[in-house]
C-alpha positions, -999 to 999 in steps of 0.1 A, spaced: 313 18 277 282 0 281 251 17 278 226 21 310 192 10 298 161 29 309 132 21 327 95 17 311 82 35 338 112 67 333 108 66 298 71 73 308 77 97 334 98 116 302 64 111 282 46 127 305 69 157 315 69 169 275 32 169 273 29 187 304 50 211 292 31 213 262 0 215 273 16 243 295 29 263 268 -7 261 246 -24 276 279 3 305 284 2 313 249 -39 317 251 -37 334 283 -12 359 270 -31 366 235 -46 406 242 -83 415 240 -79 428 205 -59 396 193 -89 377 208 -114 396 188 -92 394 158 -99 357 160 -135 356 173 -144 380 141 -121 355 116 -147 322 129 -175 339 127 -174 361 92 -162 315 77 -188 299 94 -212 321 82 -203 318 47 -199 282 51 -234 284 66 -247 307 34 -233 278 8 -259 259 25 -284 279 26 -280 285 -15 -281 250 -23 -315 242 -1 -331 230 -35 -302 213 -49 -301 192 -19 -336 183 -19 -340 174 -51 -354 145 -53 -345 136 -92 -304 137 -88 -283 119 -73 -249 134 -69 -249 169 -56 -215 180 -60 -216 191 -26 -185 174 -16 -166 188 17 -139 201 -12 -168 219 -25 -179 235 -1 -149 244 15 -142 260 -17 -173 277 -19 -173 287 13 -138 307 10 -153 322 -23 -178 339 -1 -159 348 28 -136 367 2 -163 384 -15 -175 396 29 -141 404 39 -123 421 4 -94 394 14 -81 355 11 -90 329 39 -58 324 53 -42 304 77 -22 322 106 10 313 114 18 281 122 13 275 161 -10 305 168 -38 299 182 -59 316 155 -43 290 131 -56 265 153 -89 282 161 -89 282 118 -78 248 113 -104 235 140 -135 251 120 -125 238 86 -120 204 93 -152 208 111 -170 220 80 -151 191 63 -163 165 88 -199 175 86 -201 176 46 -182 142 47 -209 125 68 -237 139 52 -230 124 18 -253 98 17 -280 116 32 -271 148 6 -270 125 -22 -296 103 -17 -320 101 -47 -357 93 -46 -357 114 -17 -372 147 -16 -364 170 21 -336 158 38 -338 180 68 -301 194 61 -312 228 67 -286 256 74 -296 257 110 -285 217 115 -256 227 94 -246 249 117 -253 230 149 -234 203 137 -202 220 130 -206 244 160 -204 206 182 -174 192 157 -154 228 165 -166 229 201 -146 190 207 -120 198 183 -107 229 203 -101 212 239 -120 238 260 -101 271 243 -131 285 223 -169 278 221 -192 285 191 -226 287 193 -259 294 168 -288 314 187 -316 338 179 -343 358 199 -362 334 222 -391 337 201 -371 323 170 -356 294 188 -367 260 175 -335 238 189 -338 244 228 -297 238 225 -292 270 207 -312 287 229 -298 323 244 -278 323 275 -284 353 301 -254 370 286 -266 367 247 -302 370 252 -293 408 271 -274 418 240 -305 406 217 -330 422 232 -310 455 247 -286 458 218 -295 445 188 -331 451 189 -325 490 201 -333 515 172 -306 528 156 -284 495 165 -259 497 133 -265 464 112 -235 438 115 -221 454 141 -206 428 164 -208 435 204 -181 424 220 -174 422 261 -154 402 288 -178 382 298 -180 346 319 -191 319 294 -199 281 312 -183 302 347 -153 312 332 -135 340 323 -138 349 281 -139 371 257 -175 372 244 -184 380 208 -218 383 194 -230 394 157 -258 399 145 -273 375 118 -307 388 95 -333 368 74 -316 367 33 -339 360 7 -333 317 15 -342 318 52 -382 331 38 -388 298 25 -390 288 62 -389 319 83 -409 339 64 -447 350 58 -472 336 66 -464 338 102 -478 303 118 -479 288 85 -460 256 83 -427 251 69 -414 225 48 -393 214 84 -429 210 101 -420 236 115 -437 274 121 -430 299 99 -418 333 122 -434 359 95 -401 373 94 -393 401 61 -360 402 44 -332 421 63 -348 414 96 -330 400 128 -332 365 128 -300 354 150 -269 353 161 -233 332 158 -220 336 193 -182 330 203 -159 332 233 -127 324 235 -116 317 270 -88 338 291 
């Protein structure tokens, strides 16, 4: 029997048809996740990129000093280091979901961001002769928010921020929605520390589930967010005059319905 051969343009049409019904599926299966699976999510990104954030925070001399060469701070490294911490936050492993969740992807998305960032900031990391190189946990964190914010096709959003006062990257200043909960949550006496706020929210006009958690000044933020207040830091930057343990900022996430 001879066999009917098939078009480009229906062997395109099938192309199409699967992806469609891909891309269908990814949407329904988002759409259909609960509030509480949501926040299961939303608290999974932010309690990593924080400790991913922290590794960099620790190593601020390492990385500016001047006299070495090789940091170690490969994106293995600090992937690795990075999962050490989030183990010693949480009391459990980093650990994939399920293949196909979307928390897998949501997890997947972050740490390759992390892994693209540290990858492109070898030769800036490792460059000796050179004292400051401006890779400050702030542009850290910027960075890898933008990798993860491309990475997840419009799903998810992650964002740095602080109090307006405290902003020094006009991008990471606070939206209406994250500058309420600052200033009306956060900052109210008796707020419980680390307690993340959490409400269905629009985010860029559309429909999400908003989370927001607190983020306070450790010992390594001083060096630039501390006291003297006005004095200037080693960014050119001024200092905030902020103490240890006070609010300093905040990782925001949505995750869109």
């Amino acid at each position: 029997m001879k066999q009917t051969e098939k078009s480009p343009r229906y062997c395109f049409g099938i192309f199409m048809n699967v992806v469609l019904i891909l891309l269908l599926s990814a949407g329904n299966a988002l759409a259909a996740m609960s509030a509480d699976e949501k926040k299961d999510v939303e608290l999974e990104l932010a309690k990593f990129f924080r400790a991913a954030r922290g590794v960099i925070a620790k190593n601020q001399a390492l990385i500016n000093d001047a006299g070495k060469g090789d940091k170690g701070l490969s994106a293995d490294a600090v992937l690795a280091a990075a999962k050490a911490a989030y183990k010693e936050a949480a009391g459990s492993e980093f650990t994939l979901a399920a293949k196909g969740a979307f928390k897998e992807e949501a997890q997947t998305a972050l740490v390759n961001s992390v892994k693209e960032v540290m990858d492109h900031a070898q030769p800036l990391i490792n460059e000796s002769g050179k004292g400051f190189k401006g890779f400050i946990p702030a542009v850290f964190g910027k960075q890898v928010a933008d990798a993860f914010n491309k990475a997840i096709n419009g799903k998810a959003h992650i964002k740095l921020t602080a109090p307006k006062d405290y902003v020094r990257n006009r991008a990471n200043r606070p939206d209406e929605w994250e500058n309420n909960v600052i200033e009306n949550q956060f900052k109210k006496a008796g707020y419980e520390k680390d307690k993340p706020f959490i409400e269905a929210a629009a985010h860029n006009g559309k429909p999400a589930l908003r989370l927001l958690i607190p983020e306070y000044y450790a010992q390594a933020c001083l060096a630039c967010h501390g006291e003297p207040k006005g004095e200037k830091d080693i960014t050119g930057g001024a200092k905030e005059g902020g103490k240890l343990g006070d609010l300093g900022g905040a990782i925001s996430i949505a995750i869109y319905d």
